[in-house]
C-alpha positions as YAML, in Angstrom:
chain: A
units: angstrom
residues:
- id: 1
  name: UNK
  ca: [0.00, 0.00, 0.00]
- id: 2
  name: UNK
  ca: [1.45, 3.38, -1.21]
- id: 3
  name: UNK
  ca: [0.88, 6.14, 1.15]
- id: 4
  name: UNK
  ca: [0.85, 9.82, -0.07]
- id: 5
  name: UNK
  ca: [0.27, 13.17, 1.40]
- id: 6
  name: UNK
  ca: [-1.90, 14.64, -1.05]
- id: 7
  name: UNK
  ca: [-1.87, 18.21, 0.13]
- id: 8
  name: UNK
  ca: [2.11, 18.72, 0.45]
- id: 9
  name: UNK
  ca: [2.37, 16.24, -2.61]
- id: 10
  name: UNK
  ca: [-0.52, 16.88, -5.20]
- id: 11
  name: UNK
  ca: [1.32, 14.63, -8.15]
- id: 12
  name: UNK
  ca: [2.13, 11.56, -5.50]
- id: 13
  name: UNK
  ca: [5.52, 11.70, -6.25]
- id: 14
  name: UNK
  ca: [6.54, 10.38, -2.75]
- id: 15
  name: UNK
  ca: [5.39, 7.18, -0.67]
- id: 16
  name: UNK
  ca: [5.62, 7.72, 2.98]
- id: 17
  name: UNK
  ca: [4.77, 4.25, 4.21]
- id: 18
  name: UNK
  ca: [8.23, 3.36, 4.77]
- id: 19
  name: UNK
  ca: [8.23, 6.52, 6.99]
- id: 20
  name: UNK
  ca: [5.02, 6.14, 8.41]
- id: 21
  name: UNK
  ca: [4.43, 2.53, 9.09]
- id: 22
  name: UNK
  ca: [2.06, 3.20, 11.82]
- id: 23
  name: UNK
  ca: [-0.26, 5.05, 9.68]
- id: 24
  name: UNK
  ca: [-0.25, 2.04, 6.90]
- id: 25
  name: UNK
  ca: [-0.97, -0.47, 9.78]
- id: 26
  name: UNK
  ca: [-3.62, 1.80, 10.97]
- id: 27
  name: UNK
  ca: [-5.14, 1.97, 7.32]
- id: 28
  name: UNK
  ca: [-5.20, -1.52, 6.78]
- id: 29
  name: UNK
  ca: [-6.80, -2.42, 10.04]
- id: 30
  name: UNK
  ca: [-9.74, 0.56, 8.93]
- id: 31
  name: UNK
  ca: [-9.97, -1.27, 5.51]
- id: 32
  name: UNK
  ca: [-10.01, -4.82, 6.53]
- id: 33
  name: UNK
  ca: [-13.19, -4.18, 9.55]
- id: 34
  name: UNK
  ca: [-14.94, -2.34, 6.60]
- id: 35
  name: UNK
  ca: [-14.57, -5.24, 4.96]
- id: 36
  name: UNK
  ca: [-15.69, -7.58, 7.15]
- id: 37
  name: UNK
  ca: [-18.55, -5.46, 7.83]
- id: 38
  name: UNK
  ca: [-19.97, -5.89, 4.20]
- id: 39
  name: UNK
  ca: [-22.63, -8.44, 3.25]
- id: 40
  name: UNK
  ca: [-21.25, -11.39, 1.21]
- id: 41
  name: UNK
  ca: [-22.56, -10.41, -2.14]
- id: 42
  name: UNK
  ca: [-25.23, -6.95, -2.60]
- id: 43
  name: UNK
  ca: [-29.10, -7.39, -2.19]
- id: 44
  name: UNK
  ca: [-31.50, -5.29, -3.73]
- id: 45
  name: UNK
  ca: [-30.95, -2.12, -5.93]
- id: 46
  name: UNK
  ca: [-27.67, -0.94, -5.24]
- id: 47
  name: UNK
  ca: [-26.30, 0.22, -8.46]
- id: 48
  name: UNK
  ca: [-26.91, 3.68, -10.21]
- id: 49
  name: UNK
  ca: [-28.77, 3.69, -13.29]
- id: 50
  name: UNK
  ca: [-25.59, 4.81, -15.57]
- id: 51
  name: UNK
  ca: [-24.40, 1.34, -13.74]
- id: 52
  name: UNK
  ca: [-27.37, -0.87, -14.62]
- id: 53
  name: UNK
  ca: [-27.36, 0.36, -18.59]
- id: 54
  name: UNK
  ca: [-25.81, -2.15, -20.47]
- id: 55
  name: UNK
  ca: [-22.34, -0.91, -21.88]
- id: 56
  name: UNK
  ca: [-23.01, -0.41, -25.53]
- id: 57
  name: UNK
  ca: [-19.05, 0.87, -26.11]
- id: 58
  name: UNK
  ca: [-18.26, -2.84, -27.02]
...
């Protein structure tokens, strides 16, 4: 995982999780609960209507 301060570094040109391990660990551990806290697959309508369209660009 690539971590980036967006506001000092607006083109990304730096990762800081080397520097900032804590903050990575921290991120992951937000990530993987949100995870765990979704249903296994999506129930009802839960897709925008650009989403449902069928992709005609193919």
């Amino acid at each position: 995982m690539k971590l980036q301060a967006i506001t000092a570094d607006p083109y990304e040109q730096t990762d800081l999780s080397d520097a900032r391990p804590e903050v990575v660990e921290q991120l992951v551990q937000q990530i993987d609960e949100w995870k765990a806290s979704l249903p296994d697959s999506p129930s009802g309508d839960v897709f925008s209507r650009e989403r449902s369209q069928p992709d005609t660009d193919r």
